[in-house]
Residue, then its C-alpha position, 0 to 999 in steps of 0.5 A: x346793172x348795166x352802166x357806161x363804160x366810159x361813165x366809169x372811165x370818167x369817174x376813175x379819171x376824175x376820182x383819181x386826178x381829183x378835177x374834172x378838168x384834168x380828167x377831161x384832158x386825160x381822156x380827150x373830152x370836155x369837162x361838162x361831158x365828164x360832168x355829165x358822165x358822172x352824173x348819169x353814173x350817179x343816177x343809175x347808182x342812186x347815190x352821190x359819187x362826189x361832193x362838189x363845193x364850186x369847181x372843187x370834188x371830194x369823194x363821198x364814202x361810196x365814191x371811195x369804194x367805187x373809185x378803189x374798185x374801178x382803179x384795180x379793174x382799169x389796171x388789171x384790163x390795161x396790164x392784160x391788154x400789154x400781156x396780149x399785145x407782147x404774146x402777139x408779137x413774140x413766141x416764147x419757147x422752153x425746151x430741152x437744150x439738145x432740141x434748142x442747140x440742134x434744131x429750134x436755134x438754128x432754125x429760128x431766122x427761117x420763121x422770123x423771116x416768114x413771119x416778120x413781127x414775131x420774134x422767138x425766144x427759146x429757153x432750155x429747161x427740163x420741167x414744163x412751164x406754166x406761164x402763159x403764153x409760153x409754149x413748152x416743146x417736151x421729150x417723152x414717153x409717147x404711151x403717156x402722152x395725148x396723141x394730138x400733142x404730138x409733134x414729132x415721134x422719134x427713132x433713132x440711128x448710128x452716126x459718124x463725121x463727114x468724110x470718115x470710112x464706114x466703120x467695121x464693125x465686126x473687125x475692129x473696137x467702136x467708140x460709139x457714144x449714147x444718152x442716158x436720160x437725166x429723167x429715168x421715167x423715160x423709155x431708153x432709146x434701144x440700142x439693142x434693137x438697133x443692133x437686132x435691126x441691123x444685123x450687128x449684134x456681137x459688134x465690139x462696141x466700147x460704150x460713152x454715156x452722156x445726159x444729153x445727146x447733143x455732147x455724144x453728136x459733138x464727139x461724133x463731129x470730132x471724129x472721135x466714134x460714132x454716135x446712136x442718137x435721135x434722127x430728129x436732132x441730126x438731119x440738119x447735120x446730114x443735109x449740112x454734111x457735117x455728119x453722115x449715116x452707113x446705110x443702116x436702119x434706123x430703130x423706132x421708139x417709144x419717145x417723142x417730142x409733144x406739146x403738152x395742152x397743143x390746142x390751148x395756144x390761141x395767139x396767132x403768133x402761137x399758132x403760126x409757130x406751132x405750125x412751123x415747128x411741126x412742120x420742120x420736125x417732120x421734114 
């Protein structure tokens, strides 16, 4: 059955106030037209929605039903209508915390400034997040992953602090710090490969493992070693001299950053940022 919208309007607003009259304020009409809205809604129902005694209403037992029906359903509609208007207007991100404290974070003025009226709130978390409207940027294993939720496949290289001397590897002891993923799903980032690539193996190399590659970059920074982490996480840093490479190959991986559903995400403000961010991973 097809009845009015704005019949149903009427009658929530009336049912709930209790008065035609202070529905009509509410919704900017008259009360003769929420009278008539009413009335057309009783006919198309056949059935009487209010008792009316003068210019008092009472609800009827089916106006009861009708009115805990359409108050739900204008409160569901109208809390959605916030949800959609609050997605559009700001893009919520999780991720990992050395992606957010080396790339997305300091790089989040950039996209507020091309895109004015979204703003970004970027949370750190291991587990992807299930709410709507929030997008999860991940770290794994690209085998397992579906190729168009890929954002930035990675690879990986040795790093030390602007300014210091190339090391020797053959001649002397390095520091050379590296992760071990708190997730022991994920494939390792090779060192051993990148010995291989580099022509290095049987360098005295004294390892310090951390959880997170952000804590190894920050030592490396320090200029307390050198650091075999992602290039992804350190090319801000290059170009910013706060770090430098030696000339050597970096090492492909099976890991990556990807999106988990990428195409589900259908605000604007979404995919504007999904846009970006891809975009900056593989500058």
């Amino acid at each position: 059955m097809q009845v009015s919208l704005q019949a149903l309007k009427a009658f929530e607003a009336a049912a709930r106030r209790g008065s035609f009259k202070l529905a009509a304020e509410e919704l900017s009409l008259t009360p003769t037209a929420i009278s008539h809205h009413i009335s057309n809604l009783e006919g198309r129902l056949n059935v009487n929605l209010f008792h009316r005694q003068g210019r008092r209403i009472a609800l009827t037992g089916a106006g009861r039903r009708l009115a805990e029906a359409t108050s739900d359903g204008f409160r569901k509609i109208e809390s959605s209508l916030e949800e959609l208007l609050t997605a559009g207007n700001t893009v919520r991100v999780t991720t990992t915390s050395s992606l957010a404290a080396m790339v997305l974070i300091p790089s989040q003025k950039e996209f507020e400034q091309i895109n004015p009226g979204i703003s970004v709130e970027i949370s750190t978390g291991e587990s992807v997040d299930n709410q709507s409207y929030i997008i999860p940027i991940r770290f794994g294993d690209a085998t397992g992953v579906e190729p168009s939720d890929v954002i930035k496949s990675e690879s990986f290289n040795v790093f030390g602090a602007s300014g210091m001397k190339p090391p020797s590897w053959s001649n002397e002891p390095i520091t050379l710090f590296t992760t071990e993923w708190k997730n022991k799903a994920l494939p390792d980032a090779s060192l051993e490969a990148w010995l291989a690539v580099n022509g290095l193996e049987g360098s005295n190399i004294k390892l310090e493992i951390f959880d997170q590659e952000l804590f190894g970059i920050q030592q490396a920074m320090s200029e307390k070693g050198l650091v075999f982490c992602s290039t992804t996480l350190t090319k801000r840093l290059l170009n910013a001299n706060l770090l430098q490479q030696f000339g050597t190959q970096p090492v492909k991986s099976d890991l990556c950053y990807y999106i988990p559903n990428k195409c589900s995400f259908e605000t604007r403000s979404a995919a504007r940022y999904l846009n970006w961010v891809e975009e900056l991973l593989n500058r």
